[in-house]
C-alpha positions in Angstrom: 10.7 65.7 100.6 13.2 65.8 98.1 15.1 68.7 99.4 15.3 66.9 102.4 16.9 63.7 100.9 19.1 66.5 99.3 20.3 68.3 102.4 21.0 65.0 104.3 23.1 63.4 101.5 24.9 66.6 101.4 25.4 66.2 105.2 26.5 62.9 104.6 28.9 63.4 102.1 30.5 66.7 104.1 31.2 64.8 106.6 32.5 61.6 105.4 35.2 64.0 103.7 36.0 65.4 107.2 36.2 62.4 108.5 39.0 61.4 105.7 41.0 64.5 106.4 40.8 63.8 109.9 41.9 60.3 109.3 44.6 61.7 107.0 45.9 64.2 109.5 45.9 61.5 111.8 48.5 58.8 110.4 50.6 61.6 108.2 50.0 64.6 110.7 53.8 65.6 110.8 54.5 64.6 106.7 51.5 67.1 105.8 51.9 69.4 108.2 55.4 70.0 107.4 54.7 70.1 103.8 52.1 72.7 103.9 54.7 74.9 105.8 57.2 74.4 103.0 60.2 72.4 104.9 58.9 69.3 103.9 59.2 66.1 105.4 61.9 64.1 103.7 65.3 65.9 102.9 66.7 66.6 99.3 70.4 66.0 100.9 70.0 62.1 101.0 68.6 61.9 97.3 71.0 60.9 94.7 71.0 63.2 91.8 69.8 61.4 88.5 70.0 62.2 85.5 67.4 65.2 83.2 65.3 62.4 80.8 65.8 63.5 77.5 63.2 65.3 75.6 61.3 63.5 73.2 61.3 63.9 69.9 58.2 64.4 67.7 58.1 63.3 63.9 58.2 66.5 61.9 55.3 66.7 59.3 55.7 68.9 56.3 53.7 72.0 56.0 50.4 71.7 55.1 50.0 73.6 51.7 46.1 74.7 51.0 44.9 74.6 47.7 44.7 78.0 45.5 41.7 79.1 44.9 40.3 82.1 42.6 38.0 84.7 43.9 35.1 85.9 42.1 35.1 89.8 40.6 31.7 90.3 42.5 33.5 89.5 46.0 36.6 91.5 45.3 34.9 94.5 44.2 33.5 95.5 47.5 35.0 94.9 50.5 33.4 92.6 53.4 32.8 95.2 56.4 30.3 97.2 54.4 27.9 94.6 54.1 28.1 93.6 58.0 27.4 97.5 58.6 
């Protein structure tokens, strides 16, 4: 019973998003038709050129300096790999 519900809400839901395409297709056929084909539908000849935005800056933090810290004799006597083999 469940699977049923399932399978018709995923009916449902397959074809309400047809039926938006369609409706899309529809009002902007020629916009997103052209589009997909690469020509597009409004011209860059008629834009006016503006201006590149400047890029932002970004505070600069200092370098983050970690703390020195000593290493036992034990540890640096053997090395790490030949305890993981």
């Amino acid at each position: 019973m469940l699977q049923v519900a399932a399978a018709l809400l995923f009916t449902l839901a397959a074809g309400l998003g047809l039926a938006v395409i369609l409706a899309m297709l529809t009002s902007n056929g020629d916009a997103i038709l052209s589009a997909l084909a690469g020509e597009g539908a409004f011209p860059a000849d008629g834009v006016p050129a503006s201006p590149a935005p400047a890029a932002a800056m970004t505070r600069q933090r200092p370098a983050r300096r970690l703390p020195v810290r000593s290493v036992s004799r034990a540890m640096a006597a053997q090395p790490l790999l030949s305890r993981a083999a």
